[in-house]
C-alpha positions as CSV (number, residue, x, y, z in Angstrom):
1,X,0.0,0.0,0.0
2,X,1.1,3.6,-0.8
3,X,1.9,6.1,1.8
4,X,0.1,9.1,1.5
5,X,1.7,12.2,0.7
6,X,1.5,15.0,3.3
7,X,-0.4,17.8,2.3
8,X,-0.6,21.7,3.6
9,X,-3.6,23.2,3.9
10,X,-4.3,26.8,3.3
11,X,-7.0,29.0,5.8
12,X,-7.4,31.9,4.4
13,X,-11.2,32.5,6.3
14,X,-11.6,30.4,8.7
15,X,-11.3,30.1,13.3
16,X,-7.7,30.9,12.5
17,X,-5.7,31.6,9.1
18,X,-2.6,29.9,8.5
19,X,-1.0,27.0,6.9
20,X,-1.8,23.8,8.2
21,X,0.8,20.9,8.4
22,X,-3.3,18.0,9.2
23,X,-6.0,17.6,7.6
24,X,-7.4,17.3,11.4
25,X,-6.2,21.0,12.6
26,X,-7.6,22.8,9.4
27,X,-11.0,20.9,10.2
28,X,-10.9,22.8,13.4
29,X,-10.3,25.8,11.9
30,X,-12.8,25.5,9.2
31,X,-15.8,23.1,10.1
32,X,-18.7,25.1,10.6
33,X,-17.3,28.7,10.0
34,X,-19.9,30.7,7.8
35,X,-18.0,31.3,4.7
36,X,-14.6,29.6,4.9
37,X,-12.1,29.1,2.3
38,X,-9.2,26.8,2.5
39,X,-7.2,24.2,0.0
40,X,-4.6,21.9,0.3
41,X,-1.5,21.7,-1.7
42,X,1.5,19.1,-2.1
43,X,4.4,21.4,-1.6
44,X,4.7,23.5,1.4
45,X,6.2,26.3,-1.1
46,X,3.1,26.3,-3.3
47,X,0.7,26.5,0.2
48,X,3.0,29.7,1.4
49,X,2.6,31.5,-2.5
50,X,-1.2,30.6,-2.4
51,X,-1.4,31.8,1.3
52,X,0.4,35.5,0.2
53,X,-1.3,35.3,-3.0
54,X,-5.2,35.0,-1.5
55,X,-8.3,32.9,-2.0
56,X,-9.4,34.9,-5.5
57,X,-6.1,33.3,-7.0
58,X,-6.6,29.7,-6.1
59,X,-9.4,29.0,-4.2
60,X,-12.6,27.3,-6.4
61,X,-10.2,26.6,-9.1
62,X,-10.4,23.0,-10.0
63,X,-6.8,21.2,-11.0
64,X,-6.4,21.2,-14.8
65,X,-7.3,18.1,-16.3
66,X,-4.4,15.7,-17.4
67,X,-4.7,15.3,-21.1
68,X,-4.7,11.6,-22.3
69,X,-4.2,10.7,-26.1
70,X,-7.7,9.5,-27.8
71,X,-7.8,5.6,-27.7
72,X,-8.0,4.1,-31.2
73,X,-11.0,2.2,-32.4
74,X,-9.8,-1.4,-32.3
75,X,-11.7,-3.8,-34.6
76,X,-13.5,-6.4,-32.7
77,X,-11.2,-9.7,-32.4
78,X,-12.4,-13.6,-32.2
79,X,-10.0,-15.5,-30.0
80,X,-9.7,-18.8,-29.8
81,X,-7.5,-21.2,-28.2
82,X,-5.8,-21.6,-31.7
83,X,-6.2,-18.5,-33.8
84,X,-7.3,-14.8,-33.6
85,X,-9.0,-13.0,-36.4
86,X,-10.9,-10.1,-37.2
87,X,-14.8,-10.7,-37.0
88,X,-15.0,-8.5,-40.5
89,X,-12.5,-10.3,-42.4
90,X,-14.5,-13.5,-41.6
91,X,-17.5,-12.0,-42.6
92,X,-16.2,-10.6,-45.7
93,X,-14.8,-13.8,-46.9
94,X,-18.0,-15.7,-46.1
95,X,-19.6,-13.1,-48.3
96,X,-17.2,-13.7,-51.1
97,X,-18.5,-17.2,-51.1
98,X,-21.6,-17.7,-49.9
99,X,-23.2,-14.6,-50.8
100,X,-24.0,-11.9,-48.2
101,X,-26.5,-13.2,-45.0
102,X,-27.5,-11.0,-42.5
103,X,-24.2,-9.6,-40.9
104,X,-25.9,-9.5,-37.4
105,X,-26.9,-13.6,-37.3
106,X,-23.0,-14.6,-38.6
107,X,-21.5,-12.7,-35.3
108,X,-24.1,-14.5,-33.3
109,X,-23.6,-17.8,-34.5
110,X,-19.1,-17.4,-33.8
């Protein structure tokens, strides 16, 4: 199991403001108190910048998602314990030979 990485925890409104080293002291600050604004960070630089820098900057601001290359359409596969082939090549040869059935019924019948 992976140890969790400590986090800071800005309070810019809150009982107290401050950076917080627990998740459990910035819930003491914060549970409950009309209007409070706090966020946690990964790197104890990046709490102090957001602290000095306010809530406008960095509070309410969701992470930027991580952008992930488009998966490409694979062509459905028969596997067997002998070969692997591609469903449309079958049916395309059936259709050479036996004329062209319903696409549909030759998938269910494999």
């Amino acid at each position: 199991m992976k140890a969790k990485k400590k986090k800071f925890y800005v309070v810019w409104i809150g009982r107290e403001e401050g950076i917080c080293t627990s998740w459990n002291k910035c819930r003491e600050l914060v549970d409950g108190y009309p209007g409070a604004k706090y966020k946690s960070f990964l790197k104890l630089t990046d709490a102090e910048q957001a602290f000095e820098d306010g809530p406008s900057k960095h509070w309410g601001k969701k992470k930027k998602p991580i952008q992930r290359k488009p998966k490409k359409k694979q062509k459905p596969y028969v596997k067997s314990s002998l070969v692997s082939f591609n469903i449309e090549e079958v049916i395309d040869h059936i259709n050479k030979y036996f004329g062209k059935p319903e696409k549909e019924y030759i998938k269910s019948r494999i």
